[in-house]
N, C-alpha and C positions, 0 to 999 in steps of 0.2 A: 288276874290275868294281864292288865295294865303292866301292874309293875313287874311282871316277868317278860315281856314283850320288852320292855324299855330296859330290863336290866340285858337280856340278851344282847342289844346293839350295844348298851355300853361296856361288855363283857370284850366285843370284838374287839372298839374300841380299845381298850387295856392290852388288849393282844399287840395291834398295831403299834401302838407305843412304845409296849418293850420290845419290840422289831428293833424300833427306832432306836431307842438306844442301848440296842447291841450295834448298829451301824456306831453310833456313837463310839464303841470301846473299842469295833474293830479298827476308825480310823486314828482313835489315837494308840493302840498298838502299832499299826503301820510307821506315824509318828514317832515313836518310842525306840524305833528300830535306826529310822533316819538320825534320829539325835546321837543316838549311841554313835553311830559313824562320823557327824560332825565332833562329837565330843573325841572322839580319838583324834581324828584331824588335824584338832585345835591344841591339842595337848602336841603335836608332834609341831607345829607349826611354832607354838612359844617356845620349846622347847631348842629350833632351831634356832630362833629369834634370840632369844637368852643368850647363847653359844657366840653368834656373832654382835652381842652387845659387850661380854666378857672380853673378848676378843679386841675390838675397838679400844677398851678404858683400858687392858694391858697396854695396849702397842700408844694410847695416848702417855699411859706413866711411865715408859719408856724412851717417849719423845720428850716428855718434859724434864727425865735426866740429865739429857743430852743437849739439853737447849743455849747451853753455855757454850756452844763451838759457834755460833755465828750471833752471840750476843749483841757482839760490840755492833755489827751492820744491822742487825734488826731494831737493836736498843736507839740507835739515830733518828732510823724511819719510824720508831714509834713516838718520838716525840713531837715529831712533824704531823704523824698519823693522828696524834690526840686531840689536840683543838680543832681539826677540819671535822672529825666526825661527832667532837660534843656541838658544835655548832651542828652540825644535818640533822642531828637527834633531832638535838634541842627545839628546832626548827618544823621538824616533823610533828613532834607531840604536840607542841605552844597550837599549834594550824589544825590535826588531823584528832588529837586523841586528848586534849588538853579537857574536853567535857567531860568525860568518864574518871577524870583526875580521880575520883575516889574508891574506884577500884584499884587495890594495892599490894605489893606482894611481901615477902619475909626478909628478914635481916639476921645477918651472921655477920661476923668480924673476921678480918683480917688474911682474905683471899690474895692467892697470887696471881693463877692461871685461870681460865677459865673455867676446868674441872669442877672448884668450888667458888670460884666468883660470881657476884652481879646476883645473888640468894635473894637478894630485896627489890622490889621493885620502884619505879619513877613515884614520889608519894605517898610512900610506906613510913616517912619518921620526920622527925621536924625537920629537916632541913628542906632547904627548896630545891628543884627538880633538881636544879641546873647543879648547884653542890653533890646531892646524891650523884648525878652522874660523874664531876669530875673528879670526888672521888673514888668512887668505883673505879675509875678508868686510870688511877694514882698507882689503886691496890694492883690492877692488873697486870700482862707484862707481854710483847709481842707477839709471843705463842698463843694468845686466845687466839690471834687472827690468821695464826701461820697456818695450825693445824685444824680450822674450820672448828674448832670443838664447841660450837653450840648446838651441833647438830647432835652430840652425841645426850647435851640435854633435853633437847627436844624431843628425841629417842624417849628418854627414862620418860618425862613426865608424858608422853604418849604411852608410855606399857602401863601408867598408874590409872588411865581413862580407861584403857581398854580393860583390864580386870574388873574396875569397878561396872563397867558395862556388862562384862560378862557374866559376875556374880547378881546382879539386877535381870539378868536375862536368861540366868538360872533360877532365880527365886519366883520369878513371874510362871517357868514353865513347871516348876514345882507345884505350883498354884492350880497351875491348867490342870495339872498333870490330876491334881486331888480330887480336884472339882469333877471331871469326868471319872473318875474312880466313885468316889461320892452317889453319885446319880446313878451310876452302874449297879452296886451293891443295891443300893435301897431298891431299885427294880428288880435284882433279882430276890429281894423279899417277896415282894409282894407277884411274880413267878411262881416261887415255889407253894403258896397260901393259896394260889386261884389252880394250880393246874388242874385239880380233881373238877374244877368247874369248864376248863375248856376241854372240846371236844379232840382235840389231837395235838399233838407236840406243834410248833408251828416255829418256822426258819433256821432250826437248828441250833434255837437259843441255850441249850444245854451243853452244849460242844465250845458254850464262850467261858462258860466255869472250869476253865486251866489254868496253871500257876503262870504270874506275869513272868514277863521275861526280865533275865538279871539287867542292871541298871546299873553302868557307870558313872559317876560323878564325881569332878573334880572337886567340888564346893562344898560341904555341908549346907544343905536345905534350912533355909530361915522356918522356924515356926510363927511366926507373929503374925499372918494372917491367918490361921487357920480356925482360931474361934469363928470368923466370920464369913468363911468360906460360901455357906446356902444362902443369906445375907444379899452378898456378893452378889452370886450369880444372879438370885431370884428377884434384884431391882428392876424397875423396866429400862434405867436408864443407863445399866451396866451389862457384862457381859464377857465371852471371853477373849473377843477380839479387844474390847478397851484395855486387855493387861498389854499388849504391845505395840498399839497401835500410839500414843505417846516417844515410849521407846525409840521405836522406830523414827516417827522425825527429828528425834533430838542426835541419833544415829545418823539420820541421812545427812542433817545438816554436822556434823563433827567429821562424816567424811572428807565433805565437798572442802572439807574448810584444811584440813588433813592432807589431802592428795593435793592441794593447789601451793601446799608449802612446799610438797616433795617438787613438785614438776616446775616450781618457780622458787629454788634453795632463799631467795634475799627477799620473798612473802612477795614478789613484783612489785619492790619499792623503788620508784624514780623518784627525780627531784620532784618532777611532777605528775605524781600520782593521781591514778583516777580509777584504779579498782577497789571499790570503794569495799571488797568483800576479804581481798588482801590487807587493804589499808589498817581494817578493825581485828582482825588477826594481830597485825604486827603491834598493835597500839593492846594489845590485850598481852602479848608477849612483854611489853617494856615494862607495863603496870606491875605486871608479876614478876618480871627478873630484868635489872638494869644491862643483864649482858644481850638483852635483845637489841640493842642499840648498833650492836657489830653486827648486826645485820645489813647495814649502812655501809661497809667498810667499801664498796666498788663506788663509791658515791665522791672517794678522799683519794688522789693519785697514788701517796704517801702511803697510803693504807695498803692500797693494789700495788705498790713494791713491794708490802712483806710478806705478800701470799708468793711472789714472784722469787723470792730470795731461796738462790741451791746453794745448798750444804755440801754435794756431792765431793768437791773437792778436797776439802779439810775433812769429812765422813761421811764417806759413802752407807753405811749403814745408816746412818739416819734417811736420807733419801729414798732408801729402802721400807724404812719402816713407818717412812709416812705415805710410801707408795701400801703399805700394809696396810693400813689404819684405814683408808681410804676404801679399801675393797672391802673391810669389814664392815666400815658403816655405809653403804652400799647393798652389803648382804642384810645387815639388819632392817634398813629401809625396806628391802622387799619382802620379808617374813613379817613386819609389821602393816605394808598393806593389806598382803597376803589373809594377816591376822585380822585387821579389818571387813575384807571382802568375805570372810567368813561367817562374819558375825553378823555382817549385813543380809546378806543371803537365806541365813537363817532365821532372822527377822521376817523377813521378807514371806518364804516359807510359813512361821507360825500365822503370818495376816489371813494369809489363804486358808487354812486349814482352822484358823479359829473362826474365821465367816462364816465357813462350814460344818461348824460344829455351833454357833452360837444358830444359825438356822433348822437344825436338827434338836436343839434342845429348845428351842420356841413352838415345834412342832410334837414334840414327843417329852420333853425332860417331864414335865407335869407329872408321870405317873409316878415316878419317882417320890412323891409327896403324899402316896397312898400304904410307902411303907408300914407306917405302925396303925393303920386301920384294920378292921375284920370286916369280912361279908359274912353276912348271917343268910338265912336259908333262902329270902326271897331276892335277894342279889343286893347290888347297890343303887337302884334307883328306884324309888319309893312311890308310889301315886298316893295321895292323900284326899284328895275331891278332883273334881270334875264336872264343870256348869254350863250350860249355856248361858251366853250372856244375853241382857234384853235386845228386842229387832231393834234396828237402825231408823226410826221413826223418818228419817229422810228419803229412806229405801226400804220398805216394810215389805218387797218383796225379796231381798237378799239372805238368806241363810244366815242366823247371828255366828258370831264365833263362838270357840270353844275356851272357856280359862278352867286352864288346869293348874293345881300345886302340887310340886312334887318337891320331893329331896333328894339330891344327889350326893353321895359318899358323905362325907362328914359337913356339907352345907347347911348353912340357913334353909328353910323352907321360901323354894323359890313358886312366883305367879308366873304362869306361860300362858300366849295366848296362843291358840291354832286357828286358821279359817275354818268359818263354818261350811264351806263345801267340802272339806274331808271329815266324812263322820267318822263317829269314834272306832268302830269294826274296820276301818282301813287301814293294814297294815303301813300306812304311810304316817298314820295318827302317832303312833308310839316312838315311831323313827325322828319324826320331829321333835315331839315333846323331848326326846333322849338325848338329839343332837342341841336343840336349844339349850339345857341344863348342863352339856357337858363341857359348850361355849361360854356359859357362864360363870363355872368351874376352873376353866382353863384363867379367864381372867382374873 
């Protein structure tokens, strides 16, 4: 009778659980629906983005055909333009960025413009800073600085972060995505195994056995975590808010760092600088590509005449088509914050809803774990003895307690104590004994 009384509570128990997660499956269907919308979005967003990147690197190999109608005036000022700004560099790094000297970037040979110039960064091969750059600035040729075109690198190697972001921000919610699929299924095993045991259908848990809904995906789903998926979840010190919550800061700060380039084009470099969150940007740019240095160019007079210098007269198409270039990478900039603020957002989004699901499966996932068990006739919760314990020789007039062992689902044989002011015949006696073993369970 014990152990039907106790299995009865924890029958309920089981009920409530798989409540719980069907909440679980409904909020990540809801989930599943929102992604699908960002996922369209974000495919229409790169896609404009792409458009006006193409755009820009036309109308740059366009301009650099053409760069021979004002050679001779630009080719003066940049001889002038070269030592004022290997000196700012030089000056800048030796002072600001000279300690990280060992982060370094790639080497290629034999650049002209900047399209494919400045590949290597300050420290990247034997030579010394100062050589690397005057080199670089040998191979180069006025038009890196006419036509702005490190913005159009900056561009590319910003759409190489952001994919890799994106694909790490798909494999993570692939992961969510299983992991509550996962614990969904194995509930409704062990559902379908107890229904004859509960007394009425309960929440409409039958109505969540419908086909998911189709699934967009740009990426092919990584498999490599999925051997360890229950693992995962079931650590106490994991979960499903830890798959973005890393993400996420290493996001917010690529932003902050991102949007302070767009809205300060020359990283807010003065002579003397003092933002100190610009400063290791720009110093992070030079390491990795020597053509970060013409970031400096408003820094050199010499240099701010060959942004100044119009063509219009000897061709006017060229002033055209640098007035073009100029509104495409413009367009691009903004489909790439755009692409950004998307991606943040949606960050942002999974923290909430994995909070919310990582507290819903601290509360309820457990049954989940009772899949491949059987209830045999007298339920799942066992009474095995049941003793009074000896009186309290310091209060011999106090009630002893009661130690009971019982077993719950597949456990050890657990000892419980109960107060001895609830005797055994109080239906309060079983509900404890059943809650205490089910607490024990859970842990």
């Amino acid at each position: 009778e014990m152990s039907a009384a106790g299995s009865k509570y924890i029958d309920k128990e089981v009920e409530n659980a798989i409540n719980g997660v069907k909440q679980m499956k409904t909020l990540m269907d809801k989930t599943n629906k929102d992604h699908q919308a960002i996922l369209h979005t974000l495919e229409e967003t790169k896609r404009k983005k792409e458009e006006a990147m193409r755009l820009a690197q036309e109308k740059e190999q366009q301009l650099e055909e053409k760069q021979e109608v004002c050679n001779e005036t630009m080719l003066a000022l940049w001889e002038e333009c070269k030592p004022c700004l290997k000196h700012t560099c030089m000056r800048f790094y030796s002072r600001t960025c000279h300690s990280g000297s060992g982060l370094v970037g790639r080497q290629v040979s034999g650049p002209t413009t900047l399209g494919d110039a400045g590949k290597e960064g300050i420290g990247a091969s034997s030579c010394s800073p100062s050589q690397q750059l005057e080199e670089f600035l040998n191979r180069s040729s006025p038009f890196s600085i006419w036509v702005n075109g490190e913005r159009i690198d900056s561009l590319l190697e910003r759409d190489q972060r952001q994919e890799k972001q994106f694909e790490d921000l798909e494999e993570r919610y692939g992961l969510l995505e299983d992991g509550v699929d996962d614990i969904f299924q194995d509930s409704t095993h062990v559902y379908s195994r107890m229904y004859p045991f509960f007394q009425v259908p309960f929440g409409g848990f039958r109505e969540a056995f419908r086909p998911p809904i189709q699934r967009v995906r740009l990426v092919p789903r990584s498999e490599r975590f999925s051997r360890e998926l229950h693992p995962f979840f079931q650590h106490p010190h994991y979960g499903f808010h830890n798959l973005f919550q890393p993400l996420f800061e290493m996001t917010q700060r690529m932003l902050e760092e991102a949007h302070g380039g767009w809205e300060h084009p020359l990283g807010g470099f003065t002579s003397e600088s003092h933002n100190f969150s610009n400063d290791r940007m720009v110093c992070r740019e030079i390491r990795r590509n020597s053509a970060g240095c013409l970031r400096m160019r408003d820094e050199c007079e010499k240099c701010r005449e060959i942004l100044s210098v119009d063509c219009w007269q000897t061709d006017p198409a060229q002033s055209q088509l640098r007035e073009q270039l100029e509104d495409a990478l413009r367009l691009a900039e903004r489909f790439t914050r755009r692409y950004d603020d998307l991606l943040h957002a949606f960050q942002a989004e999974m923290l909430n809803t994995t909070s919310l699901l990582d507290q819903l499966n601290r509360q309820f996932g457990w049954v989940s774990r009772l899949a491949n068990l059987t209830q045999d006739s007298d339920g799942f919760l066992q009474v095995t003895t049941v003793l009074s314990k000896a009186p309290n020789p310091e209060d011999p007039s106090a009630l002893p307690d009661t130690q009971v062992t019982v077993q719950v689902f597949d456990s050890e044989p657990l000892s419980l104590t109960i107060p001895g002011d609830i005797s055994w015949n109080d239906p309060r006696f079983m509900e404890m004994v059943a809650e205490q073993a089910l607490q024990h369970y859970k842990q």
